[in-house]
N, CA, C and O of each residue as an XYZ file, in Angstrom:
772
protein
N       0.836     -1.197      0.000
C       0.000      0.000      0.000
C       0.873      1.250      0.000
O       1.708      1.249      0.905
N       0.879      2.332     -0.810
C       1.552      3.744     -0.907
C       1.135      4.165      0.418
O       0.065      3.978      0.998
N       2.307      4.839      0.827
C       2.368      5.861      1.907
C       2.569      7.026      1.623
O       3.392      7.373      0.777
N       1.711      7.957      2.413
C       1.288      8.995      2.439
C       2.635     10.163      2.640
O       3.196     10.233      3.733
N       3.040     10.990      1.545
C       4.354     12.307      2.049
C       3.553     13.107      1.493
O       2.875     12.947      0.478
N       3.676     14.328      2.455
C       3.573     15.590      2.136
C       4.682     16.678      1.756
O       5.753     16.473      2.328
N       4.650     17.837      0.876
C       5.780     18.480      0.525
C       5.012     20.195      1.122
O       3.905     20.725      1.028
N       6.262     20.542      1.692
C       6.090     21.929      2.485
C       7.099     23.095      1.688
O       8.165     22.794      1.153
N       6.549     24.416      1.731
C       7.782     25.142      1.519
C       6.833     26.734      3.009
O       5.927     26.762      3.842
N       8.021     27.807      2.354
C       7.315     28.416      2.952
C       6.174     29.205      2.744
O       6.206     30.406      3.012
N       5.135     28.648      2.281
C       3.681     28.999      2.189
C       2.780     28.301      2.727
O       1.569     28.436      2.549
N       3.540     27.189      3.701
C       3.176     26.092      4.553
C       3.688     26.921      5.859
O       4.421     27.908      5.912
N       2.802     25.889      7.299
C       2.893     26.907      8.148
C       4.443     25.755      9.229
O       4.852     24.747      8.653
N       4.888     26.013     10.261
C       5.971     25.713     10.123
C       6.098     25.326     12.071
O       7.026     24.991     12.807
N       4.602     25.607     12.275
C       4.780     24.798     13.727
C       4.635     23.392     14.017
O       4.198     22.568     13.213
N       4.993     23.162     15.117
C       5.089     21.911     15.832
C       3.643     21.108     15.683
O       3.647     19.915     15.381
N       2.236     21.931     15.944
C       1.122     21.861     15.701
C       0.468     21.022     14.053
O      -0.253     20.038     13.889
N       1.023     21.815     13.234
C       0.694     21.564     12.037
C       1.848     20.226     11.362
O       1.404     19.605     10.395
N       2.615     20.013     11.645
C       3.237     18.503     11.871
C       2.635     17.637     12.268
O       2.368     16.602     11.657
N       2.326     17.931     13.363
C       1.321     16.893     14.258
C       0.149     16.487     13.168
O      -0.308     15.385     12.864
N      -0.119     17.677     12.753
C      -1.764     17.310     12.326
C      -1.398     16.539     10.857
O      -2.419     16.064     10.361
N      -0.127     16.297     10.017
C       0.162     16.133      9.306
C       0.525     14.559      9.308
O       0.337     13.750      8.400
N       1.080     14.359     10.544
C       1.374     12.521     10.841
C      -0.033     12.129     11.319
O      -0.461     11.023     10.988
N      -0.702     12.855     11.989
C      -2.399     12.421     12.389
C      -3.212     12.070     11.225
O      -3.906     11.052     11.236
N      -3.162     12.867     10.212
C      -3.564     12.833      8.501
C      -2.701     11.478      7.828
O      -3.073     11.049      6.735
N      -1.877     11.024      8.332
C      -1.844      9.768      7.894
C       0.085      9.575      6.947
O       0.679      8.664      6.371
N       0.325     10.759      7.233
C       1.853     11.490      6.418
C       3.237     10.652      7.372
O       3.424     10.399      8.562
N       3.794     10.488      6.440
C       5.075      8.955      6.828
C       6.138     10.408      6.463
O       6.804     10.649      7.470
N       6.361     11.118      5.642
C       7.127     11.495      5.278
C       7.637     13.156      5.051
O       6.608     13.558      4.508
N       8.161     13.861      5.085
C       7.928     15.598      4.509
C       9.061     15.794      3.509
O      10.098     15.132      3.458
N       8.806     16.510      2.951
C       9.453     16.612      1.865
C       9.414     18.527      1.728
O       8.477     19.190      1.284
N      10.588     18.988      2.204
C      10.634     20.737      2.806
C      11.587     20.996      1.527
O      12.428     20.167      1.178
N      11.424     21.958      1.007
C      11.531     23.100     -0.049
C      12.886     23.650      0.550
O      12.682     23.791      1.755
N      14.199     24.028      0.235
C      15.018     23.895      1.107
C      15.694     25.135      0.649
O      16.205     25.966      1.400
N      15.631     25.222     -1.454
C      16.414     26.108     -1.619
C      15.675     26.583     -3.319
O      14.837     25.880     -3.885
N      16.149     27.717     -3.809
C      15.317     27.802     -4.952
C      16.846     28.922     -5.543
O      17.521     29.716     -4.887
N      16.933     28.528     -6.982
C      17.812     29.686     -7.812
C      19.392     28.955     -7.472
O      19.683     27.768     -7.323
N      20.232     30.170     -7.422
C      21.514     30.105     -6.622
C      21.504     30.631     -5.489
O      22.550     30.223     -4.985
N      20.849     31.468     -4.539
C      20.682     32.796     -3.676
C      20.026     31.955     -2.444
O      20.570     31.495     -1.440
N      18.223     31.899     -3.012
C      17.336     31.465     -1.935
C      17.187     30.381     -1.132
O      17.238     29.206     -1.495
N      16.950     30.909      0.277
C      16.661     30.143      1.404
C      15.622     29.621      1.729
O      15.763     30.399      2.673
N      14.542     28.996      1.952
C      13.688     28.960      2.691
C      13.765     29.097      4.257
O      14.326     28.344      5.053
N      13.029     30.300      4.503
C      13.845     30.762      5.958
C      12.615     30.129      7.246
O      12.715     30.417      8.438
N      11.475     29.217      6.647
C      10.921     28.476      7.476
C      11.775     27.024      7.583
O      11.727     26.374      8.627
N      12.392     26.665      6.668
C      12.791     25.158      6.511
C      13.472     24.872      7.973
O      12.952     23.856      8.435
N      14.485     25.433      8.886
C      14.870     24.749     10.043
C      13.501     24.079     10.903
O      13.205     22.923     11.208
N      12.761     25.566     11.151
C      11.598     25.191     11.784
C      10.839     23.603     11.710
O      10.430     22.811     12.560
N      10.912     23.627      9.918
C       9.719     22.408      9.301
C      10.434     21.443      9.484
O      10.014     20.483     10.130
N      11.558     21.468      9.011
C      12.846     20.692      9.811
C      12.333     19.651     10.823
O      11.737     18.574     10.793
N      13.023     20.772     12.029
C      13.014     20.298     12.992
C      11.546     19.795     13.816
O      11.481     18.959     14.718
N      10.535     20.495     13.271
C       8.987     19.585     13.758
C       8.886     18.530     13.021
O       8.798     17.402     13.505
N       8.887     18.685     12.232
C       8.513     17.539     11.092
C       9.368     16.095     11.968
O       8.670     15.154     12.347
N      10.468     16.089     12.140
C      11.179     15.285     12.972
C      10.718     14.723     14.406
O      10.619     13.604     14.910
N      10.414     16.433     14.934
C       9.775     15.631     16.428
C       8.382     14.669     16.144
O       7.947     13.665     16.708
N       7.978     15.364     15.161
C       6.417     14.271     14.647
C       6.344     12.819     14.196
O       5.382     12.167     13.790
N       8.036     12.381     14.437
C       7.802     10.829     13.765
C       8.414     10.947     12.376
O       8.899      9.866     12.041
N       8.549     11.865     11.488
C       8.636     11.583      9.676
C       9.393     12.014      9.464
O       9.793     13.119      9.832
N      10.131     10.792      8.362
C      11.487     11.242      7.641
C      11.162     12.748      6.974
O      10.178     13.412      6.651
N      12.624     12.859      6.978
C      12.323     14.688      6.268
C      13.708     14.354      5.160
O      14.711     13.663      5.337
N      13.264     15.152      4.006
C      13.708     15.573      2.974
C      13.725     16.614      2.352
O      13.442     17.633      2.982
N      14.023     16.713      1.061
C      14.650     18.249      0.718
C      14.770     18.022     -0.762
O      15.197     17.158     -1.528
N      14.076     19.441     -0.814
C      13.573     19.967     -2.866
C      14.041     21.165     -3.040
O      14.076     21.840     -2.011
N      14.441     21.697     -4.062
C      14.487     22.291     -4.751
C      14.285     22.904     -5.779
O      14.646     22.369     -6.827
N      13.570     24.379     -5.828
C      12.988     24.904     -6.871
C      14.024     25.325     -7.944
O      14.920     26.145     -7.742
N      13.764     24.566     -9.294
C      14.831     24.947    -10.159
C      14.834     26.570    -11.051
O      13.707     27.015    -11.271
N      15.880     27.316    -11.485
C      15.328     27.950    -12.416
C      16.522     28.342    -13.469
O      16.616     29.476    -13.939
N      17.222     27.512    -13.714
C      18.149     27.408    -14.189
C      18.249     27.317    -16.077
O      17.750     26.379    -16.700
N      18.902     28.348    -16.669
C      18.727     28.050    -17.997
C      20.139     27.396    -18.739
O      20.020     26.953    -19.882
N      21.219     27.359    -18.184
C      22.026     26.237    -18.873
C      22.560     25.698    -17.955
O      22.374     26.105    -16.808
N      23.488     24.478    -18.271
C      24.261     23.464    -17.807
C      24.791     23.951    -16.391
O      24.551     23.536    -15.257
N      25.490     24.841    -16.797
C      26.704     25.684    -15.687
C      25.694     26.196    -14.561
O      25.970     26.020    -13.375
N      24.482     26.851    -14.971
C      23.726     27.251    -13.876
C      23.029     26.265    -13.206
O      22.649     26.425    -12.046
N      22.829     25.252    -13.846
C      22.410     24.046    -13.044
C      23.367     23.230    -12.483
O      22.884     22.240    -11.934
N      24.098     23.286    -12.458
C      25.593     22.961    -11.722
C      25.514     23.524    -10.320
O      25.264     22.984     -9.243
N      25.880     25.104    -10.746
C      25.486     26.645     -9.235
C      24.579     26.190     -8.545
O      24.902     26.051     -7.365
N      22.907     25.707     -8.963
C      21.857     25.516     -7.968
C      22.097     24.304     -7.454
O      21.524     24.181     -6.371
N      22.882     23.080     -7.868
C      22.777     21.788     -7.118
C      24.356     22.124     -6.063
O      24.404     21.264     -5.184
N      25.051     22.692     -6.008
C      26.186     23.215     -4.871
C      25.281     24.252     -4.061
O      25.648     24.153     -2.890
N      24.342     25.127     -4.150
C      23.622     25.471     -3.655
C      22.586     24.825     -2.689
O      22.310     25.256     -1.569
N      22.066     23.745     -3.281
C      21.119     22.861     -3.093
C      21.442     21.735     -1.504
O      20.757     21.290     -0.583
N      22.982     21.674     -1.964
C      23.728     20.729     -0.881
C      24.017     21.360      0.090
O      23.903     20.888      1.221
N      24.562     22.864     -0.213
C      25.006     23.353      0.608
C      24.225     23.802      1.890
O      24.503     23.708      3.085
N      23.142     24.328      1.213
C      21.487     24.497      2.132
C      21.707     22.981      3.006
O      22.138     22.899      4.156
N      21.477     22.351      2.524
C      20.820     20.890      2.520
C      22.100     20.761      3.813
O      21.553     20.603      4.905
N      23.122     20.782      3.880
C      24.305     20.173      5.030
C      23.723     21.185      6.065
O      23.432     20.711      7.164
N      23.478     22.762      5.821
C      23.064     23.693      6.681
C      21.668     23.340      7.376
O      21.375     23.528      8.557
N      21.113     22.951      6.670
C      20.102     22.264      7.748
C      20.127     20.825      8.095
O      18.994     20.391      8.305
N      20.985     20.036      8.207
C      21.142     19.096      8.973
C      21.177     17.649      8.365
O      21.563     16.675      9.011
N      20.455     17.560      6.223
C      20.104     16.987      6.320
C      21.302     15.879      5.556
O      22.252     16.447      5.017
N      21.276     14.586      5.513
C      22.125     13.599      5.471
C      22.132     13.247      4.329
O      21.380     13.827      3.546
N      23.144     11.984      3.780
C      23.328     11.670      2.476
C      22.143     10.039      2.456
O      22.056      9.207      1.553
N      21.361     10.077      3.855
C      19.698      9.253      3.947
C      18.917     10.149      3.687
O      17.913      9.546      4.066
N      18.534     11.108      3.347
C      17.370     12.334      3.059
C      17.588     12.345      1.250
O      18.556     12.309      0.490
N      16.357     12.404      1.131
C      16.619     12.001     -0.785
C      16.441     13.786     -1.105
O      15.644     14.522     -0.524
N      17.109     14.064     -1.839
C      17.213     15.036     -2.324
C      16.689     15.402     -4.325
O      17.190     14.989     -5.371
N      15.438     16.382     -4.035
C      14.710     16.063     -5.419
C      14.429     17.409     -5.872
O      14.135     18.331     -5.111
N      14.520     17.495     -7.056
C      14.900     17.949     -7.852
C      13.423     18.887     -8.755
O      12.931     18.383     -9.764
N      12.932     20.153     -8.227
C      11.540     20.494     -8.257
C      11.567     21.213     -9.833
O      11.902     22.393     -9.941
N      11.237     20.508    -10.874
C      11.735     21.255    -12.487
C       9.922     21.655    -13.023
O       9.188     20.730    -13.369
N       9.462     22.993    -13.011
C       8.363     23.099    -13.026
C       8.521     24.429    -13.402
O       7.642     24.603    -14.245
N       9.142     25.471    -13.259
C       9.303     26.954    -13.725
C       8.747     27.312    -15.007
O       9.510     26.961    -15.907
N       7.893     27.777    -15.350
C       7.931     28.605    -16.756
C       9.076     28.934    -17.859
O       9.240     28.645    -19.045
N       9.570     29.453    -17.179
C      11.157     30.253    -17.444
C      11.909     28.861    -18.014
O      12.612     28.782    -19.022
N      11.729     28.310    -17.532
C      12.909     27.067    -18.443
C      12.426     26.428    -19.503
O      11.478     25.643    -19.522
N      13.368     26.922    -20.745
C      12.399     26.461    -21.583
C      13.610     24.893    -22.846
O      14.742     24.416    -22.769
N      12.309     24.713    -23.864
C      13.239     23.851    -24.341
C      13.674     22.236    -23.708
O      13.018     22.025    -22.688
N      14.318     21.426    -23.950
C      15.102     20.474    -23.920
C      15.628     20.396    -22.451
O      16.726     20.952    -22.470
N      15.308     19.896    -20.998
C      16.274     19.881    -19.659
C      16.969     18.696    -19.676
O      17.762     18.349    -18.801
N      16.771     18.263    -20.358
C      17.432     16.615    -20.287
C      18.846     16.349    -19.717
O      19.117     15.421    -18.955
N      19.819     17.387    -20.234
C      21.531     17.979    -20.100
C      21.179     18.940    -18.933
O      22.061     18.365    -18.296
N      20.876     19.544    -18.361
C      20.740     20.322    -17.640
C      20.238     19.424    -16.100
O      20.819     19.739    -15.062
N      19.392     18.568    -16.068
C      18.943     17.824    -14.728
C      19.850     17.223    -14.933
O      20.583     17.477    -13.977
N      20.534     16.300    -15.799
C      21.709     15.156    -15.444
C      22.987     16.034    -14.873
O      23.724     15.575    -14.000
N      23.185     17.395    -15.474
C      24.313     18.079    -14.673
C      23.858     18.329    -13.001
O      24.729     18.145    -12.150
N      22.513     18.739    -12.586
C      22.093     19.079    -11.603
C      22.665     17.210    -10.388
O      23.459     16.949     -9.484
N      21.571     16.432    -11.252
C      21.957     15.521     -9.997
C      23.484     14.502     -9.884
O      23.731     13.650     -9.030
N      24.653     15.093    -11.469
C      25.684     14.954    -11.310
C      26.580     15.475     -9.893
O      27.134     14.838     -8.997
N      26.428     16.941    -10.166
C      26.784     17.595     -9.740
C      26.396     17.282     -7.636
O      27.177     17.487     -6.707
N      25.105     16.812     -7.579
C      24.052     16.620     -6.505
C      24.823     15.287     -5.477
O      24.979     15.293     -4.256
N      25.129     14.427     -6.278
C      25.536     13.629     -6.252
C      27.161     13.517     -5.696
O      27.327     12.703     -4.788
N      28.145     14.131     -6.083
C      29.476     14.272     -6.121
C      29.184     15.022     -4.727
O      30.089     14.972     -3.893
N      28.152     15.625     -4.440
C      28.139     16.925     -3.422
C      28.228     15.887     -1.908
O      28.698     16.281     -0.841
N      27.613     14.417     -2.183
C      27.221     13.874     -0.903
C      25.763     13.119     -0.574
O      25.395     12.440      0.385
N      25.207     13.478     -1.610
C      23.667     13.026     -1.848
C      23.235     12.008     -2.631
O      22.854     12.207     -3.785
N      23.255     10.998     -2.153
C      23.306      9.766     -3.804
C      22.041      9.581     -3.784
O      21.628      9.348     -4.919
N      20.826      9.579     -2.599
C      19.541      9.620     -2.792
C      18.926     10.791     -3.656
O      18.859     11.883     -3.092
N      18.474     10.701     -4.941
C      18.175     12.171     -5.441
C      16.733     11.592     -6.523
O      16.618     10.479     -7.038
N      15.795     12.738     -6.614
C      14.792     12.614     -7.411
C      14.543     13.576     -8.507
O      15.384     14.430     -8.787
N      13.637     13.492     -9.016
C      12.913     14.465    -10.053
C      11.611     14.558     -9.616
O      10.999     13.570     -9.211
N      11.063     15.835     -9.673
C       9.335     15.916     -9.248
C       9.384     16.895    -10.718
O      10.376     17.610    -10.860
N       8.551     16.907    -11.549
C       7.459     17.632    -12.405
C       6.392     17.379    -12.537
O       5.730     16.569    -11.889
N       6.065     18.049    -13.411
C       4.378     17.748    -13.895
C       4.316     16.561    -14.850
O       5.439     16.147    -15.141
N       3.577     16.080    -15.263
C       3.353     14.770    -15.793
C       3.263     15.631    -17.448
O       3.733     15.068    -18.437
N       2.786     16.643    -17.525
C       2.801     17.306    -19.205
C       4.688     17.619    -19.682
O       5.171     17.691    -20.812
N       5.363     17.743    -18.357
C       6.506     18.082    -18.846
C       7.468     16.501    -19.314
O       8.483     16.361    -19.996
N       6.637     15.553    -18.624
C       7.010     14.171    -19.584
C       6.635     13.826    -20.461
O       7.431     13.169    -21.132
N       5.157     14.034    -21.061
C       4.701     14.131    -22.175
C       4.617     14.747    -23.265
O       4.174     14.218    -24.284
N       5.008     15.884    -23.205
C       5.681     16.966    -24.312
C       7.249     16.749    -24.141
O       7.868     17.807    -24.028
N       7.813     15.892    -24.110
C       9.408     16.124    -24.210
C      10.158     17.123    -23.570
O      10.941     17.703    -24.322
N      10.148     17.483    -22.432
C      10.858     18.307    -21.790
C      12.181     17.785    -20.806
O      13.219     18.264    -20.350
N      11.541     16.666    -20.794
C      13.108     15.871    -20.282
C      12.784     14.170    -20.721
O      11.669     13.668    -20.859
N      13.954     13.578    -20.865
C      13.907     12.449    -21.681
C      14.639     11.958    -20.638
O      15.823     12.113    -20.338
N      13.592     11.231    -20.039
C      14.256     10.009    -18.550
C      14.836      9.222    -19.433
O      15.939      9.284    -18.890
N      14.979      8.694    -20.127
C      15.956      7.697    -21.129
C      17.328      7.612    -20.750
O      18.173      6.743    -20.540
N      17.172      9.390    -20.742
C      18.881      9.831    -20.874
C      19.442     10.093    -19.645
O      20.598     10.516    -19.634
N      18.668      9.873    -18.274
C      18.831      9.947    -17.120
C      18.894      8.662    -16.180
O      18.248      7.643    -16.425
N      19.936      8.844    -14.821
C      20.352      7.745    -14.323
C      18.976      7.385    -13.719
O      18.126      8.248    -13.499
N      18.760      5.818    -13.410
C      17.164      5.532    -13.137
C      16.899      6.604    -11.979
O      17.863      7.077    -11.378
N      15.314      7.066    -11.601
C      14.859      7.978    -10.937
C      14.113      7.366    -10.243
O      13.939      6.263    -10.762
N      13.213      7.534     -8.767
C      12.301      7.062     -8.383
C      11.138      7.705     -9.105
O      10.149      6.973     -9.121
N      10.952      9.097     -9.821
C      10.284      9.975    -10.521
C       9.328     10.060     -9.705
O       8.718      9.050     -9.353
N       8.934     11.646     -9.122
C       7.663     12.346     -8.791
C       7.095     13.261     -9.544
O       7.540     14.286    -10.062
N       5.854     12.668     -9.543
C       4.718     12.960    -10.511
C       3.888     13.699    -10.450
O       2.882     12.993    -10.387
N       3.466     15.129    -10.411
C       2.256     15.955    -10.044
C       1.325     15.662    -10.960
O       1.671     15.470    -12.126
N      -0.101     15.576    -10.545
C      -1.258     15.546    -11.521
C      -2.085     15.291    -11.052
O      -2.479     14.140    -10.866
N      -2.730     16.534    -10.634
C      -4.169     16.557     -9.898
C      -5.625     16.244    -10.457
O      -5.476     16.108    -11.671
N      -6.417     16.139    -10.262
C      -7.847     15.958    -10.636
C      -7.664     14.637    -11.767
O      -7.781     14.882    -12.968
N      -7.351     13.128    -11.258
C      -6.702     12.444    -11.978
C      -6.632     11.295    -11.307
O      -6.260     11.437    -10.142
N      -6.981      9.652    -11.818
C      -7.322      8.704    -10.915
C      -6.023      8.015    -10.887
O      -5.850      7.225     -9.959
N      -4.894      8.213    -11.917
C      -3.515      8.030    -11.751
C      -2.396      9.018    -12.356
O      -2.675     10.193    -12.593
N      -1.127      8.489    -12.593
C      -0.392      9.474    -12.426
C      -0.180     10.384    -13.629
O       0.324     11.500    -13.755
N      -0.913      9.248    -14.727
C      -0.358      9.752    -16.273
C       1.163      9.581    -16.752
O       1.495      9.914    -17.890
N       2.086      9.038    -15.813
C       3.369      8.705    -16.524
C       3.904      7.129    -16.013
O       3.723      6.786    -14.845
N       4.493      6.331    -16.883
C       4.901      4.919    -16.622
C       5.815      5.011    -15.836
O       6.599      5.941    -16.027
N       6.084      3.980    -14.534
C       6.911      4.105    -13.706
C       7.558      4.428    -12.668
O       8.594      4.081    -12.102
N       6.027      5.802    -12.411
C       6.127      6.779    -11.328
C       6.497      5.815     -9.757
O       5.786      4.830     -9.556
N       7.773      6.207     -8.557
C       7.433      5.884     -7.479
C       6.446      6.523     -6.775
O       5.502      5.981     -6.200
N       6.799      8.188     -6.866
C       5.564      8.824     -6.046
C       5.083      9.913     -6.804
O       5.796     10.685     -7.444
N       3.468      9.968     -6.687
C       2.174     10.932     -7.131
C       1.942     11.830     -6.466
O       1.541     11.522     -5.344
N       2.045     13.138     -6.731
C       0.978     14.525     -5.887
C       0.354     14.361     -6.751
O       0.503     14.428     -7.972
N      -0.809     14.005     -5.745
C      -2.149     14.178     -6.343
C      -3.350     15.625     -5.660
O      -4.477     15.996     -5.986
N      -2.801     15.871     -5.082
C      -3.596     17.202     -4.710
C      -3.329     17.662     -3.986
O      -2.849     16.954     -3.101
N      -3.392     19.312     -3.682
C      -2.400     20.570     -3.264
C      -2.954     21.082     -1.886
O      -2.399     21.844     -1.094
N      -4.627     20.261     -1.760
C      -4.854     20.657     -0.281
C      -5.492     19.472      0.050
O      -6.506     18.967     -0.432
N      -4.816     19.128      0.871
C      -5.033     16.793      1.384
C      -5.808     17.673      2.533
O      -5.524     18.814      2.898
N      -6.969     16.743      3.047
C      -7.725     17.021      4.024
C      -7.939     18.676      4.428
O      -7.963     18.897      5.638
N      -8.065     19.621      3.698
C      -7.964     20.688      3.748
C      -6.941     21.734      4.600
O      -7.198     22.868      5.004
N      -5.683     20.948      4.731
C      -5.010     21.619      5.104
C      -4.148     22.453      4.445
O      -3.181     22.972      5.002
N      -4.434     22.614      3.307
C      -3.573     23.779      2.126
C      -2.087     23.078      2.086
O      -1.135     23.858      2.088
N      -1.776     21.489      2.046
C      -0.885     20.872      1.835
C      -0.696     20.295      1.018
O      -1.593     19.471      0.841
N       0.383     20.236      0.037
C       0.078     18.945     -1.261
C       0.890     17.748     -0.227
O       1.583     17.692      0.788
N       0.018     16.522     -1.680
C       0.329     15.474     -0.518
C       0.496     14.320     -1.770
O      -0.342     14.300     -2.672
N       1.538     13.450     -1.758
C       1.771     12.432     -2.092
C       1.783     10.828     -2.128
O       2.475     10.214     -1.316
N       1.148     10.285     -2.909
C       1.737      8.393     -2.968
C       2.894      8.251     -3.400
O       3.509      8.581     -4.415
N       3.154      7.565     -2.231
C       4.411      6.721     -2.110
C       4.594      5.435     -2.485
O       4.970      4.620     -1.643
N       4.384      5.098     -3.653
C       4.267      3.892     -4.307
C       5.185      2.693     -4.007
O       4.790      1.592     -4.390
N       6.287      2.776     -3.408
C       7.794      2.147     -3.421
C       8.256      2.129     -1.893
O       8.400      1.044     -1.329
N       8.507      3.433     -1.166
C       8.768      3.862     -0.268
C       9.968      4.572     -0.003
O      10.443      4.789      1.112
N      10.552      5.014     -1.399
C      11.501      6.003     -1.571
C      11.981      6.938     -0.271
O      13.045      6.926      0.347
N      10.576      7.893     -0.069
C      10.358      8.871      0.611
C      10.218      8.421      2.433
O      10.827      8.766      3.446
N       9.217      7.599      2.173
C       8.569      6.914      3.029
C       9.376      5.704      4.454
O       9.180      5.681      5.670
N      10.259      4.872      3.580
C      10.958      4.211      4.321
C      12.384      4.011      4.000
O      12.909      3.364      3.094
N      13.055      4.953      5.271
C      14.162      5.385      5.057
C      15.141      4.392      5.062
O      16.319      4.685      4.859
């Protein structure tokens, strides 16, 4: 049976409280927004961090991409780690890879394999991909050409994931109305550390 992860950034709220209510909702896992660009912090992530932890659930770490060539996707995954050691988290915390921006356009295929090259060498051998399920279906990245992925899948209003292979599904952006997206854990990637 898939287990239940939720993914937080800071538009999620970041107390001890709302953790709670998040492993009560049935959540094995969190998955915190850690770093975005070359620059940004998420300056709730210690917080979500560190509750998310006292609540029982593995915690992990994403990243918002926005990177338009190779070299800059290089910058955000030394970025990515570097966040990622600053808050505590280990080379057991899967580290994934959030490719969804507007702004990036074209072909990522060379560009994510530099990211979780680069991700990888940093200390992180657990690493993912989350997009949208249209950015696999219009050719925007060619898993072919990428080392195998557990692949996370967004695609809401939808009785599956729409892509072959998926480990884990967001399937919708407010699970029990808590303004949380929330994921199947098909495998237990996320789920069992």
């Amino acid at each position: 049976m898939a287990e239940l992860v939720a993914d937080v950034s800071s538009w999620n709220p970041d107390t001890a409280a709302f953790f709670q209510s998040l492993k009560k909702a049935g959540a094995k896992a969190v998955i915190v927004k850690l770093s975005e660009g070359t620059t940004y912090r998420n300056p709730k992530a210690p917080a979500q961090i560190k509750n998310a932890w006292a609540a029982g659930m593995h915690v992990h770490g994403y990243h918002y991409a926005r990177f338009q060539t190779v070299d800059q996707a290089k910058a955000e995954a030394r970025h990515f780690a570097a966040t990622a050691k600053l808050r505590g988290l280990n080379h057991t915390s899967v580290m994934a890879l959030d490719l969804e921006d507007a702004s990036i356009k074209g072909d990522t295929t060379a560009r994510v394999a530099a990211f979780i090259t680069t991700l990888k060498q940093a200390g992180y051998p657990k690493v993912d991909l989350y997009t949208s399920a249209s950015w696999i279906w219009y050719h925007r990245v060619n898993l072919a050409k990428l080392v195998k992925l557990n692949l996370w899948i967004a695609r809401y209003q939808a009785d599956q994931p729409g892509v072959d292979s998926v480990g884990t599904w967001q399937f919708t952006s407010n699970f029990h109305g808590l303004k949380v997206d929330m994921s199947y854990d098909f495998f237990g990637y996320y789920s069992k550390v």
